[in-house]
MMTF fields as JSON, N, C-alpha, C and O atoms, coordinates in Angstrom:
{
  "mmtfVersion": "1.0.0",
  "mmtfProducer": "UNKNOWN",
  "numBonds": 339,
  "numAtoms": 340,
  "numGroups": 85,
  "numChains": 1,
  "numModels": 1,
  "chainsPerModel": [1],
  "groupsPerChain": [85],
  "chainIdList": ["A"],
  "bondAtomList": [4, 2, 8, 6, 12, 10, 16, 14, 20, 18, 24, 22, 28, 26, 32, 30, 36, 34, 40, 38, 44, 42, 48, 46, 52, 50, 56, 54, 60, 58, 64, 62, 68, 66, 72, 70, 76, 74, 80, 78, 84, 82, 88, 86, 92, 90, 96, 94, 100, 98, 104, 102, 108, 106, 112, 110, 116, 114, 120, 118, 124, 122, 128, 126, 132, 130, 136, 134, 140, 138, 144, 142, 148, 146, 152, 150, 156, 154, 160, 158, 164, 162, 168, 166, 172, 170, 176, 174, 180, 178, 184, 182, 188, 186, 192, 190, 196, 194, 200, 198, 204, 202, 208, 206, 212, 210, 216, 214, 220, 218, 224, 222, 228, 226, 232, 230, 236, 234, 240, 238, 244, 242, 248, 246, 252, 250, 256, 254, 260, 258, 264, 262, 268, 266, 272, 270, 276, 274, 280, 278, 284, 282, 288, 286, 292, 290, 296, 294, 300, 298, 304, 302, 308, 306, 312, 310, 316, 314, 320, 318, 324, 322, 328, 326, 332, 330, 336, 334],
  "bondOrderList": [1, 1, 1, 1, 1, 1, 1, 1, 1, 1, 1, 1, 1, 1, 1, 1, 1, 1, 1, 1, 1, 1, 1, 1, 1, 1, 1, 1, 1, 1, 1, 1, 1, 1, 1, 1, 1, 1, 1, 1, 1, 1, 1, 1, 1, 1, 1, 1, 1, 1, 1, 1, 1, 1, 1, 1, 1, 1, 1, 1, 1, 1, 1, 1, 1, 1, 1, 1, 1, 1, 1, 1, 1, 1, 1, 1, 1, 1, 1, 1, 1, 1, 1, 1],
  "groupList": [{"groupName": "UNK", "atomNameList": ["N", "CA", "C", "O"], "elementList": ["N", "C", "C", "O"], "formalChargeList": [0, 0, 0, 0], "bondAtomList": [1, 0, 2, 1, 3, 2], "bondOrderList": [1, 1, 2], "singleLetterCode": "X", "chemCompType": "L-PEPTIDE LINKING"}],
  "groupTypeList": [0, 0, 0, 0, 0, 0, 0, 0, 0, 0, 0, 0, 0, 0, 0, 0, 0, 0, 0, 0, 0, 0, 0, 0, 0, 0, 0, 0, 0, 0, 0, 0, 0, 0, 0, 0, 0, 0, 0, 0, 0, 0, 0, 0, 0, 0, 0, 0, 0, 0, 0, 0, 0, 0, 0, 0, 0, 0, 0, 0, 0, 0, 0, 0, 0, 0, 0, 0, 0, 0, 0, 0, 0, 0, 0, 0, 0, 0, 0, 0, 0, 0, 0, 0, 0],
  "groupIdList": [1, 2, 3, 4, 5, 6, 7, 8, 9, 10, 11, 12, 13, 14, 15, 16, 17, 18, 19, 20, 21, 22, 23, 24, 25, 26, 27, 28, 29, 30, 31, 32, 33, 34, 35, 36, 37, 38, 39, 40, 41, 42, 43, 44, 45, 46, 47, 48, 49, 50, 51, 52, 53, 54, 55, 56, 57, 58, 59, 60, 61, 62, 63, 64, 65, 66, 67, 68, 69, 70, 71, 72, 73, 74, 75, 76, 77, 78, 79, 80, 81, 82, 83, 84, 85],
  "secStructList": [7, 7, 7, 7, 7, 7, 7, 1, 7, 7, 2, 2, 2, 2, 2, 2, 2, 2, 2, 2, 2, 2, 2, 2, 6, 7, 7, 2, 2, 2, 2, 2, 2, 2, 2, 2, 2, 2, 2, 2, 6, 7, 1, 1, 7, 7, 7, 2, 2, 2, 2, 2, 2, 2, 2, 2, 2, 2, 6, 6, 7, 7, 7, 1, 2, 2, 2, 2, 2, 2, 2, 6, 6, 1, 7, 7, 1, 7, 7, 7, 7, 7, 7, 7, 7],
  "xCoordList": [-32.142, -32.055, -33.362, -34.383, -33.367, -34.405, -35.276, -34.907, -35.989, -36.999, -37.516, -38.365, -37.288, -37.938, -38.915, -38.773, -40.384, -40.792, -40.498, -40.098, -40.508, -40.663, -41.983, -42.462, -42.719, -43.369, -43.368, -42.535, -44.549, -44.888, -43.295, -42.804, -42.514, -41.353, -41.536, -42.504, -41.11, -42.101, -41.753, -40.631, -42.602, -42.044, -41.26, -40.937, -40.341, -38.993, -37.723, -36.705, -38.019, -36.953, -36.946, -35.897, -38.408, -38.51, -37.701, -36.624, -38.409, -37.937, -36.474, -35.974, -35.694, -34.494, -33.587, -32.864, -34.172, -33.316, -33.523, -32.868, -34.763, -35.057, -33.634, -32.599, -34.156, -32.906, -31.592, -31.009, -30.938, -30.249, -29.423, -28.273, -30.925, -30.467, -30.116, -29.215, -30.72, -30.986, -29.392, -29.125, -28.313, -27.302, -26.416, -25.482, -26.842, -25.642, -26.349, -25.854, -27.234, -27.335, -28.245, -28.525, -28.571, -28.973, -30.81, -31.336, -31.22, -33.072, -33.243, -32.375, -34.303, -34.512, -34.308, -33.151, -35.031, -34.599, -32.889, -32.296, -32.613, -30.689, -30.071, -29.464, -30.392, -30.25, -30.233, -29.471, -31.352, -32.017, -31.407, -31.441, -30.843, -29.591, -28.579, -28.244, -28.06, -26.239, -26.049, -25.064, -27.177, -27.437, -27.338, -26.428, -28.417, -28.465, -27.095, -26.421, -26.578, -25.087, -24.401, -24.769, -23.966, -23.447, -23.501, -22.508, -24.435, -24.952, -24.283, -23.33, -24.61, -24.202, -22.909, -22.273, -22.561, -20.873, -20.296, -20.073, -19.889, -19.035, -17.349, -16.88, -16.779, -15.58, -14.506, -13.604, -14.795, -13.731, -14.031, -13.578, -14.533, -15.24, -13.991, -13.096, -14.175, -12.518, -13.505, -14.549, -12.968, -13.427, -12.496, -11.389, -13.468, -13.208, -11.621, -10.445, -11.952, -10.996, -9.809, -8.798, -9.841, -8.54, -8.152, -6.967, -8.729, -8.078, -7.294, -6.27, -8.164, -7.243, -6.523, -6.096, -6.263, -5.24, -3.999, -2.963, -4.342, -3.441, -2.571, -1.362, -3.709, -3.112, -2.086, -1.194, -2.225, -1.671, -0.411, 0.48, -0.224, 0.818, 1.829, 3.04, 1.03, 1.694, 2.388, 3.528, 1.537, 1.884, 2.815, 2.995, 3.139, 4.606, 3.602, 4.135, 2.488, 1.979, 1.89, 2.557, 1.161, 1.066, 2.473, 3.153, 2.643, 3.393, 3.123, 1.962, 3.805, 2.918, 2.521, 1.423, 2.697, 2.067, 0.789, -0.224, 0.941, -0.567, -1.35, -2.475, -0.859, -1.889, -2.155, -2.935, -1.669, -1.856, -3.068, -4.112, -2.563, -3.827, -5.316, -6.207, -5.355, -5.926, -7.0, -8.104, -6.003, -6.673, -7.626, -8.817, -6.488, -7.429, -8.589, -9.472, -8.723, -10.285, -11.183, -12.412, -10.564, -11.826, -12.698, -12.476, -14.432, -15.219, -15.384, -15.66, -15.153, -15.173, -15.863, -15.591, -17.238, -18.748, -18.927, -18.688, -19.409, -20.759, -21.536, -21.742, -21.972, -23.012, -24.001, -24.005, -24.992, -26.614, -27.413, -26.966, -28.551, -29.513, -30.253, -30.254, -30.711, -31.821, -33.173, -33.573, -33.743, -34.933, -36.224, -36.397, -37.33, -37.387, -39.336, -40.288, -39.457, -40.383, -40.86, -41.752],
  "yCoordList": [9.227, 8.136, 8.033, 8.53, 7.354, 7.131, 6.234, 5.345, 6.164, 5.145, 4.392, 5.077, 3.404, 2.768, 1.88, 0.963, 1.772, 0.597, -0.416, 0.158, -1.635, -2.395, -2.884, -3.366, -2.825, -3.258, -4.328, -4.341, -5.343, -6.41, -7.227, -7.421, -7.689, -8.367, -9.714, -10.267, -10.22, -12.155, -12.958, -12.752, -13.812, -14.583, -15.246, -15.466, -16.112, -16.386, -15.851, -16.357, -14.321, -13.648, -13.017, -12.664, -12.791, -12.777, -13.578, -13.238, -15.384, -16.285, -16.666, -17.343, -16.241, -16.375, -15.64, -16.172, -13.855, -13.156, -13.095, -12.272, -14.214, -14.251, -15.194, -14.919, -16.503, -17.287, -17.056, -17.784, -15.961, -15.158, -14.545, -14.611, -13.755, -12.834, -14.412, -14.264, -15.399, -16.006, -16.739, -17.007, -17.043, -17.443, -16.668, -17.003, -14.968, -14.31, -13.716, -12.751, -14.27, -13.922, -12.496, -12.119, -11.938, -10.251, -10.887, -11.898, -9.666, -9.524, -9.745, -9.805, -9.818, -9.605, -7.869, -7.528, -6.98, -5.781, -5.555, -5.162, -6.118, -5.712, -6.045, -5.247, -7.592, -8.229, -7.623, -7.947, -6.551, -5.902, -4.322, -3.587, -4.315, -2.86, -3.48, -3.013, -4.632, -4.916, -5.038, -4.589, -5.739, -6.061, -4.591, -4.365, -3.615, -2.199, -1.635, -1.472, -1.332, -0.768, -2.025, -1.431, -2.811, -3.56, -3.108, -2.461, -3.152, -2.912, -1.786, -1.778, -0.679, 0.739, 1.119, 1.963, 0.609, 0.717, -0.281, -0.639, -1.0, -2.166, -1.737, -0.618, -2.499, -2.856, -2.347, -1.544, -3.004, -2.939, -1.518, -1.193, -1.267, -0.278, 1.08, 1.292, 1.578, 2.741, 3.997, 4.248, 4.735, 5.787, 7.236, 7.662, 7.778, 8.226, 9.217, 8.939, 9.972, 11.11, 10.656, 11.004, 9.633, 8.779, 8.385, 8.698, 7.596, 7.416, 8.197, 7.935, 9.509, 11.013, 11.419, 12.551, 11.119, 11.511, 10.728, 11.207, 9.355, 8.535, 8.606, 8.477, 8.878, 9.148, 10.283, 10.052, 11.386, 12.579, 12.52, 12.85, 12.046, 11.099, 10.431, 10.648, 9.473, 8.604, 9.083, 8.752, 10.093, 11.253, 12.83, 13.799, 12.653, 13.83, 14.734, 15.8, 14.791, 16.311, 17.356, 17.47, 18.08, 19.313, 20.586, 20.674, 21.183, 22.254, 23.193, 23.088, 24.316, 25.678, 26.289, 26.751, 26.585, 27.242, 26.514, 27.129, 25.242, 24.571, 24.426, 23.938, 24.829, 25.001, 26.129, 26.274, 26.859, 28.288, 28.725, 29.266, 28.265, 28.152, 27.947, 28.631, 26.724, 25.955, 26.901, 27.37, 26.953, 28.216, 29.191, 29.071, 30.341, 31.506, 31.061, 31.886, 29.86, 29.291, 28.877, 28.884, 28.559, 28.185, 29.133, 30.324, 28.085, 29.294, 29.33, 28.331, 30.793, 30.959, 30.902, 30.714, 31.247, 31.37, 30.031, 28.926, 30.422, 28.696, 28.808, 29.717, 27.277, 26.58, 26.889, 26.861, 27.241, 27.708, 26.452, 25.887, 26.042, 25.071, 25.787, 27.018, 25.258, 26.739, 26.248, 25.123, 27.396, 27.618, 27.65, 28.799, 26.641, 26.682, 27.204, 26.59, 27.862, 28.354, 29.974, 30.617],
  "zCoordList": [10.831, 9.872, 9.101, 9.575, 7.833, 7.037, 7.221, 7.987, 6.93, 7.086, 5.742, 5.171, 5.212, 4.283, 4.209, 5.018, 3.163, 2.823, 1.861, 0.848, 1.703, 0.792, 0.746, 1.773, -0.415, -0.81, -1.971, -2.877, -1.809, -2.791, -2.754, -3.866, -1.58, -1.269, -1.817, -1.294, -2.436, -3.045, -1.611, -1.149, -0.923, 0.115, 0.334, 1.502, -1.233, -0.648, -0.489, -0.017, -1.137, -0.69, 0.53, 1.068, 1.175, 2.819, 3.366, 3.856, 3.313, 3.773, 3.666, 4.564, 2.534, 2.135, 3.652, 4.494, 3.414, 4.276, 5.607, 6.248, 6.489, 7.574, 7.934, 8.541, 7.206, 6.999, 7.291, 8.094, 6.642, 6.661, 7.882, 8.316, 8.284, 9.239, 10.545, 11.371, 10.526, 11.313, 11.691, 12.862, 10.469, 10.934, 11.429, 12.157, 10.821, 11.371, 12.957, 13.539, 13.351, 14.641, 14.743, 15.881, 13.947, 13.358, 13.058, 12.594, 13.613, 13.341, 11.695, 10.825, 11.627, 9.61, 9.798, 9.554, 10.103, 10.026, 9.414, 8.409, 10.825, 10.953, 9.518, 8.804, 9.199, 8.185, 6.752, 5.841, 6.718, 5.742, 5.293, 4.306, 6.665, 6.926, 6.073, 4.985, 6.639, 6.583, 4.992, 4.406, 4.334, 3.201, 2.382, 1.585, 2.697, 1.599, 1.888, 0.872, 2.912, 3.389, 2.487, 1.473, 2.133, 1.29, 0.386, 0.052, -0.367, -1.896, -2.031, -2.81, -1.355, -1.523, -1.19, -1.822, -0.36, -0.145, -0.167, 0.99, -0.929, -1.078, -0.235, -0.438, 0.446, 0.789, -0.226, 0.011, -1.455, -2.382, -3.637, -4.735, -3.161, -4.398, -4.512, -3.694, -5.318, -5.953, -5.596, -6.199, -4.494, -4.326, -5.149, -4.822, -6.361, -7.301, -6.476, -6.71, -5.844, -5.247, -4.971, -5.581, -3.788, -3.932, -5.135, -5.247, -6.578, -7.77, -8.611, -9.243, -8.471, -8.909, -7.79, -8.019, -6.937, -6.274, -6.786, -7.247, -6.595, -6.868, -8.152, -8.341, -9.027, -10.193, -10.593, -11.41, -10.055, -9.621, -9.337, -10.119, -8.061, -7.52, -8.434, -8.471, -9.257, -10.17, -11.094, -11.42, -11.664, -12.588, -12.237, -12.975, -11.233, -10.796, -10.481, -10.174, -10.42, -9.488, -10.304, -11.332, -9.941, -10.666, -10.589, -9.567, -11.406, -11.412, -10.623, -10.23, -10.085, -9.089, -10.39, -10.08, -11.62, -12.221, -12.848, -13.182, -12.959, -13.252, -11.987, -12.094, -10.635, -9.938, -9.436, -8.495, -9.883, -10.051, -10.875, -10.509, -12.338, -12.84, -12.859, -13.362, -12.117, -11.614, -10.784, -11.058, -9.471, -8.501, -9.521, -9.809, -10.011, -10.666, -11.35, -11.584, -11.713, -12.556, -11.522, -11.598, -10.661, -9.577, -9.169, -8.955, -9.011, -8.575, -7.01, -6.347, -6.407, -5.144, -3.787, -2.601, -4.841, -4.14, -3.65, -4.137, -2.56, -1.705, -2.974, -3.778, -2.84, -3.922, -3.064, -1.833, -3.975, -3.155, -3.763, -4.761, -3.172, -3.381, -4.789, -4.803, -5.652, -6.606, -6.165, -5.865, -6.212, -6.21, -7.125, -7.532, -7.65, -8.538, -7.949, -8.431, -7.358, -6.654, -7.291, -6.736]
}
């Protein structure tokens, strides 16, 4: 796992999320987790892949020859990291 700092935090948003952590029973640390995992993954948020799937779906699916197509355009190779060394 990562490790983060915050720096220059203003003290009532310390005090806010001590507060905080303090009703839900959770450290300020914990508090400070549940909060960024929030932000970053919301509950409700449209995860793009499922939407094109869905849509897909909605839309009768592809043909075998449009995914045929499809296939022969795809590239085959593993993605390599580049190197800029």
């Amino acid at each position: 796992m990562a490790n983060v700092t915050v720096r220059n935090l203003p003290d009532e948003v310390h005090r806010a999320i001590r507060i905080q952590a303090a009703q839900n029973g959770r450290s300020t640390e914990a508090e400070i987790r549940a909060i960024l995992v929030q932000a970053a993954k919301p509950e409700g948020r449209i995860k793009l892949g499922s939407l094109l799937a869905n849509m897909n779906r909605e839309l009768g699916g592809l043909s075998d020859e449009e995914h045929a197509l499809i296939e022969s355009a795809r590239i085959k190779s593993i993605a390599r990291a580049e190197s800029f060394e």
